[in-house]
N, C-alpha and C positions, 0 to 999 in steps of 0.2 A: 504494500500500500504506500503509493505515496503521494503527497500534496502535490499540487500544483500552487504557483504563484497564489496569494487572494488576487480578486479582482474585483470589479464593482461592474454591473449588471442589470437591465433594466427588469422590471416584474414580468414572470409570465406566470400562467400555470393552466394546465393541463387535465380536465375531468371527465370522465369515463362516465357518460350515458346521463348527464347531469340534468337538473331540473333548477340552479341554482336562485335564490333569492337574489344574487349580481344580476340582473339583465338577461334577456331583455325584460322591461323597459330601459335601455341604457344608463338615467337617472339613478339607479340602485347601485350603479358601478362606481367604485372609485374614479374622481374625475382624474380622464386622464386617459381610462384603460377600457375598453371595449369587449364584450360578451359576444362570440358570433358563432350559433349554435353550425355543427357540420349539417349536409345537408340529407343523412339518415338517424340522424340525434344518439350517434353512439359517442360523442365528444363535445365538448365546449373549447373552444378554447381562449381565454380571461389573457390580453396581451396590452403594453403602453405603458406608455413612460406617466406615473401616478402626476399630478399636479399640486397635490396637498396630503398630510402625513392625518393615519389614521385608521382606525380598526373596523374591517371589514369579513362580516361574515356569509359562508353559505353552506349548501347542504344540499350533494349530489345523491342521486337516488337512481338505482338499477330494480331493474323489473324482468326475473327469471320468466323463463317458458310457462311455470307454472305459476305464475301471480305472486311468488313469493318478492320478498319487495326486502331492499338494505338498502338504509341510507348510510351516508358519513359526511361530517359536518368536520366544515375545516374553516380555521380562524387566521386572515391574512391583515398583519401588523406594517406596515408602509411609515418609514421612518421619513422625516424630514429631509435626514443627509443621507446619502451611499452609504450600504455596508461594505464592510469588508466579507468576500466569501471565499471559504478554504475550501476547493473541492478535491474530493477526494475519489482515487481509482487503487483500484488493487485487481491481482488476477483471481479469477473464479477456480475455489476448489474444484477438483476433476473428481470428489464423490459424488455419484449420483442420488445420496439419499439426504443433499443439503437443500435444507428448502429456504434460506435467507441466512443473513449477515447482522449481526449486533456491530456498531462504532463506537470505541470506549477512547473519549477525550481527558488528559492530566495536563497539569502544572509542570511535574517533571517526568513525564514517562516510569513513574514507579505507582504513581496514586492515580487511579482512573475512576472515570464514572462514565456508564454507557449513557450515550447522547440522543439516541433516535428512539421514539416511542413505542415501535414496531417495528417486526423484524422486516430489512431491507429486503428487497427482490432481486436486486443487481448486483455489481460490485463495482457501483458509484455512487457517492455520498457528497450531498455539500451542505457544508455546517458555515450556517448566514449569523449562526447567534457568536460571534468573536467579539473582540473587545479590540480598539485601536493600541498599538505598540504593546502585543502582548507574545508569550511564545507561548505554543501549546503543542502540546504532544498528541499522536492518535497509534492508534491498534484498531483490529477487527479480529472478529470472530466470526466462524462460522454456524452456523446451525442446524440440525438436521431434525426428520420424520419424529423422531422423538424427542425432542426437545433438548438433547446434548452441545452441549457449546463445548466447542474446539477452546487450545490453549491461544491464548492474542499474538498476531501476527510480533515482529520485530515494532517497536517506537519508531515513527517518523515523526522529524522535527515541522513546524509551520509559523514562520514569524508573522504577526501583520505586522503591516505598517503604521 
């Protein structure tokens, strides 16, 4: 695993079969940023440069073959200034019984605390929550069908600026 540069990035994000409270009607959207459903509604995609900082919520909803119905509700925080964001790539275990990745972020590569709320699907991570002129350490782990986490990759270093 290892960092890439931080860098600074404008908002997008990406929702799977959505129904969201963001738009349309466009107004519900952070100003700035745009709602334009695909044109079989298995995607949204929410994109633009924010114009004003502030919390915005919504709450994407899939609809199985059989009517069963999941939502998930995601909370987008729009800062005034640029973050800084540390992304992160590592190569994908070759078990095939891994079904996601834990990211364990420390102060100094001995004290970690895992950072992501759920376990990943890839093996790319980008942590937007950093703090200007800080250095931070990361690891990952694997995870498989049973819920076993691998031992943390080697510490990679990540300064922001």
């Amino acid at each position: 695993m290892a960092p890439s540069a931080p860098l600074i990035r404008p908002w997008s994000k990406q929702v799977v079969d959505a129904r969201p409270t963001c738009g349309p009607p466009p107004e519900l959207c952070p100003p700035g940023v745009t709602a334009k459903p695909s044109s079989n509604t298995t995607s949204l995609n929410l994109t633009g440069n924010p114009k004003t900082a502030g919390t915005y919520s919504f709450t994407g909803q899939v609809t199985g073959c059989g009517g069963t119905r999941s939502k998930v509700s995601y909370k987008i925080v729009i800062q005034a200034t640029a973050n800084h964001v540390v992304d992160l790539r590592w190569n994908p275990s070759p078990t095939t019984s891994v079904v996601g990745y834990n990211v364990y972020r420390g102060p100094d590569g001995v004290t970690w605390k895992k950072i992501n709320p759920s376990l990943i699907g890839s093996s790319l991570y980008s942590d937007s929550n950093v703090a200007d002129k800080t250095t931070y350490y990361y690891s990952a782990t694997a995870v498989d069908v049973n819920g076993r986490e691998s031992v943390k990759t080697p510490a990679v270093k990540a300064v922001v600026p």
